[in-house]
C-alpha positions, 0 to 999 in steps of 0.5 A: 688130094691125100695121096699126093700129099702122102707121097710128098711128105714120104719122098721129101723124107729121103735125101736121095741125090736124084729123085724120079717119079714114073706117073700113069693117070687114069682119065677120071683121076684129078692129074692136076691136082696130083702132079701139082702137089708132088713136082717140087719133090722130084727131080725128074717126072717121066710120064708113062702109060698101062699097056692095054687100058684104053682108059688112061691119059696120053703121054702126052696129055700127062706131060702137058699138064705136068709141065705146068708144074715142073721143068724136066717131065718127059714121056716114056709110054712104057715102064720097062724103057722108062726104067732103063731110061733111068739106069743109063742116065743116072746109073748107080748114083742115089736114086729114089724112083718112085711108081705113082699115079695109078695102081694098074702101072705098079701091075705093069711093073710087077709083070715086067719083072716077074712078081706075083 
């Protein structure tokens, strides 16, 4: 898939010390083949899911199917806590945090954050 591709190549671009990707997956997407082609770019995969779309995939289900591509993938349904997650493990180091997978979670960000 391009867009995974895309975001490789973008995230490989950085040196930052710690790379973070926070994924949602809609059910019709090809979560295989996108997991597969940006995991070795991240440091760590947090799954997550959009609130009120019954249409996405499980934690649980993106976990299973990314541990077959990386080691430290861990669920966390929403963004907000997935965010504090990140800033209480990692705090203020060099973090690269990246929102991919499905548009519908950057919309989740966005309201949680009060961007419109």
């Amino acid at each position: 898939e391009m867009a995974a591709i895309n975001i490789a190549k973008f995230v490989n671009s950085f040196k930052s010390k710690n790379k973070i990707a926070i994924i949602a997956m809609i059910k019709d997407k090809d979560s295989n083949a996108f997991i597969k082609s940006i995991a070795s770019e991240f440091d760590l995969i947090i799954c997550s899911e959009i609130k009120d779309k019954n249409y996405i995939l499980s934690c649980a289900n993106l976990k299973n199917i990314g541990q077959k591509y990386h080691k430290n993938i861990i669920e966390i349904s929403d963004i907000k806590k997935a965010l504090s997650h990140i800033k209480i493990k990692y705090g203020n180091q060099d973090n690269l945090v990246m929102i991919c997978g499905s548009l519908y979670l950057i919309g989740d960000f966005l309201e949680e954050n009060n961007v419109n």
